[in-house]
Legacy VTK file of the C-alpha trace (Angstrom):
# vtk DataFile Version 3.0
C-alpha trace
ASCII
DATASET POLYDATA
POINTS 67 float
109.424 62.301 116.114
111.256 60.995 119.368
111.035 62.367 122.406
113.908 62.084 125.233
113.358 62.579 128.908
114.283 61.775 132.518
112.197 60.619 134.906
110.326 63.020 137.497
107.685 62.026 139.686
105.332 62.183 138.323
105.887 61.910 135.474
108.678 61.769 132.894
110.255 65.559 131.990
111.585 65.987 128.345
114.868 66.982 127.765
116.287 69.740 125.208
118.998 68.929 123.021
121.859 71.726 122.918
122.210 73.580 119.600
124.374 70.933 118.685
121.656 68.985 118.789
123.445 66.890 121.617
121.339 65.535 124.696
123.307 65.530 128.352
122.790 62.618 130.749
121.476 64.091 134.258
122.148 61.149 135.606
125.377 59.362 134.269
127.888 62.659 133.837
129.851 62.145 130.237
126.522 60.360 128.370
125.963 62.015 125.176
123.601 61.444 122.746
123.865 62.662 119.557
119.843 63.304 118.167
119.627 63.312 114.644
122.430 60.021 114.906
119.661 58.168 117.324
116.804 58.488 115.607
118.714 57.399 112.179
119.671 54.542 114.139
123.061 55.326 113.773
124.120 54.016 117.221
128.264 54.365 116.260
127.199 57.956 115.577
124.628 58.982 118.435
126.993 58.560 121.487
129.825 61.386 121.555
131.975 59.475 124.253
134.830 61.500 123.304
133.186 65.009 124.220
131.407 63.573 127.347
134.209 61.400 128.904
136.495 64.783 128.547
134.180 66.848 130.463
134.515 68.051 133.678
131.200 66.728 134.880
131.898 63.700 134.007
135.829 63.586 135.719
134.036 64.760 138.781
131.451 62.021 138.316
134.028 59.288 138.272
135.722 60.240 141.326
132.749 60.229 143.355
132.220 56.619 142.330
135.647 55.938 143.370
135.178 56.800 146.966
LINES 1 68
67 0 1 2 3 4 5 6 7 8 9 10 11 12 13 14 15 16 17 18 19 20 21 22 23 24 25 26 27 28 29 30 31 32 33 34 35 36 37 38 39 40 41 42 43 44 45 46 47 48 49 50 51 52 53 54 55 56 57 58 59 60 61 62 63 64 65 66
């Protein structure tokens, strides 16, 4: 078992996939990661660029860079 988290002081906080079973990036808007894909190793699988580079958060993201 794997477990995924961010980093918090102090101390790092683990993060919940969705019922999809699909972890959100707090910090780069549009990163996806597919669980069950990661920890098969399937690393074609375990990012869903399509879904996160289409959502909003991640649009908004981008701009901000941009500035």
């Amino acid at each position: 078992m794997a477990e995924l988290g961010t980093l918090g002081y102090p101390r790092c906080i683990p993060l919940s996939a969705d019922e999809d079973g699909v972890i959100q990036s707090q910090v780069f808007p549009g990163l996806w990661l597919a669980v069950n894909d990661l920890l098969a190793r399937d690393m074609g699988g375990s990012l869903c660029f399509s879904e996160g580079l289409t959502a909003p958060e991640h649009t908004a993201f981008v701009q901000q860079l941009s500035k």
